[in-house]
C-alpha positions in Angstrom: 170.9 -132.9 -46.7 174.5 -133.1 -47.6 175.9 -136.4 -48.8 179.4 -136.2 -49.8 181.6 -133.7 -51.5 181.5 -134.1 -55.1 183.8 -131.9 -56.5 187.0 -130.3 -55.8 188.9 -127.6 -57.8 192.0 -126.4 -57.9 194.5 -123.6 -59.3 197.6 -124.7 -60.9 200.2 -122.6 -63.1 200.0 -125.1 -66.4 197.0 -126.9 -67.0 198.0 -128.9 -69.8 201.2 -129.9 -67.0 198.6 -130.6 -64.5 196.4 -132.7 -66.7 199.3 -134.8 -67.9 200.2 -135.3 -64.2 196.4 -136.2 -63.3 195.5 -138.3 -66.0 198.6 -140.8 -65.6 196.2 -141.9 -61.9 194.1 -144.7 -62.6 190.3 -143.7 -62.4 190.7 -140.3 -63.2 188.6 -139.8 -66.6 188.7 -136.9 -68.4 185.0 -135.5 -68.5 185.3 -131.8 -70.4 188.3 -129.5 -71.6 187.9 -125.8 -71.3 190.7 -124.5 -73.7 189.4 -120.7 -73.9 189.6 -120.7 -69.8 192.2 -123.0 -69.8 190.8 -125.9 -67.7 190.0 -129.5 -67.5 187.4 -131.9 -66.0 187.3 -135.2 -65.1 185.2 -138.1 -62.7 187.0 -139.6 -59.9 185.8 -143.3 -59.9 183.0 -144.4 -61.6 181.6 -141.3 -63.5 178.9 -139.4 -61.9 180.7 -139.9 -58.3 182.7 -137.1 -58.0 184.8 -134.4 -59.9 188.0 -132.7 -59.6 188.4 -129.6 -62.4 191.9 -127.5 -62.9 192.4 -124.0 -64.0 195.4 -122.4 -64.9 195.8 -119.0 -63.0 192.4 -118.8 -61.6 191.5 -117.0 -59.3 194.9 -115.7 -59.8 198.6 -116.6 -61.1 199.1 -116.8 -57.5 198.8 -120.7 -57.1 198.7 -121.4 -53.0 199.1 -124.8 -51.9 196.0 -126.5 -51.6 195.1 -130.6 -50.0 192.6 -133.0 -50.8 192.5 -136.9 -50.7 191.2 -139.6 -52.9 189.2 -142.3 -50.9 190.9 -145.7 -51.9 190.6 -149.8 -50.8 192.3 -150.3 -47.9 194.4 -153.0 -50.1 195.3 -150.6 -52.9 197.4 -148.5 -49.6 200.1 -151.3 -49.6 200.8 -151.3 -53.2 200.4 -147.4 -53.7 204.1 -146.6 -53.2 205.1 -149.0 -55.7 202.1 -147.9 -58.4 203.4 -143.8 -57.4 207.0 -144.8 -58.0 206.1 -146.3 -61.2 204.6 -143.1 -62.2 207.4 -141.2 -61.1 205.7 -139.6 -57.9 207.9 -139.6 -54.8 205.5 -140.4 -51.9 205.5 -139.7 -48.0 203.4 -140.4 -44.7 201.6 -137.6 -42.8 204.7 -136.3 -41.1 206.5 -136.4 -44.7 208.7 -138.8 -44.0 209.6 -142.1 -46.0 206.3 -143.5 -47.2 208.1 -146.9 -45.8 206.0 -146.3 -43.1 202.7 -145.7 -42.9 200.8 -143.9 -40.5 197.1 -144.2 -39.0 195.0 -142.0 -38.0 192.9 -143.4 -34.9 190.5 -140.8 -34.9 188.6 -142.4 -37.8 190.1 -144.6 -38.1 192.2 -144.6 -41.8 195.9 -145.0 -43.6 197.1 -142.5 -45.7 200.1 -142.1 -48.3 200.6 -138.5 -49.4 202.0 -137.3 -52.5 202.1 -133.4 -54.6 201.4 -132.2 -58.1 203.7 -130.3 -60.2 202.3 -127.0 -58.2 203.0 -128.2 -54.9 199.3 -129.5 -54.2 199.1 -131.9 -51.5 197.4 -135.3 -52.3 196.4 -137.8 -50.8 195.3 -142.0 -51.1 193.1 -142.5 -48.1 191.5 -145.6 -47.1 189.3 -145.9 -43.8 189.9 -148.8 -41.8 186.9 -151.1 -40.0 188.2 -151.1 -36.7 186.1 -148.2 -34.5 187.1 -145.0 -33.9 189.9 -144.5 -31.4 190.0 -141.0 -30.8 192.3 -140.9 -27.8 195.2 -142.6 -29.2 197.9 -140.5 -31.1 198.6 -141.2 -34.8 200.6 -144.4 -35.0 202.6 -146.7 -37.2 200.5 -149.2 -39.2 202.2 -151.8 -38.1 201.1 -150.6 -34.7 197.8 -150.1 -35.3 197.3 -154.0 -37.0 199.1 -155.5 -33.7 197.0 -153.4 -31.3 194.4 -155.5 -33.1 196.0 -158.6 -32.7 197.0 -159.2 -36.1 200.4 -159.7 -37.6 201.5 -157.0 -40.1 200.8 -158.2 -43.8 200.7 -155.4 -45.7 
């Protein structure tokens, strides 16, 4: 029966902050604004795909930390730092170090770059890769990942 997760919502202390913040990411559209309960809509992606909605100080002014990740191409991975930086967004890897390098997670298998929101949210660009799962294998360097498979590192 279930297909995906479509929408995701979160708590943040400013929503107008928040919504500036959001809407600077490409394909984030602004669906419907809520100014009596001070929130905001929009699609991820094509509309109709999914939906992420803030609200200021709900369920409480207590904003806790929340995580969620936005399925990208696996080429868009290499040139996130850059487009983040542009924006003004520091970015890490899992472990939150420098976003230099990359990590993999062989369990799926996928890269990842992580980044927050002005309330401390934890985001991040995801991209699975086509290789198959390798579920045994710690989480390793891109780099080491693309030469296990016999390929030079290009990205």
């Amino acid at each position: 029966m279930i297909k995906g997760i479509f929408e995701t919502h979160i708590n943040v202390s400013d929503y107008q902050r928040s919504a500036a913040f959001y809407e600077k990411l490409l394909n984030i559209i602004p669906l419907h604004e809520d100014i009596d309960r001070k929130s905001k809509f929009y699609w991820v992606g094509q509309p109709g795909e999914s939906m992420l909605g803030i609200r200021e100080n709900y369920p409480s002014p207590l904003v806790q930390r929340q995580h969620f990740a936005f399925k990208v191409n696996v080429e868009d991975i290499s040139s996130a730092k850059e487009y983040l930086s542009e924006l003004g967004i520091p970015t890490t890897n899992f472990f939150g170090e420098s976003s230099e390098t990359l990590l993999v997670f062989p369990f799926m298998p996928a890269v990842s770059i992580y980044f927050t929101d002005p309330d401390g949210h934890s985001i991040e660009f995801i991209s699975i890769l086509n290789e198959p799962p390798r579920p045994e294998m710690e989480i390793m360097t891109w780099q080491e990942w693309e030469e296990l498979h016999g390929r030079g590192f290009s990205y």
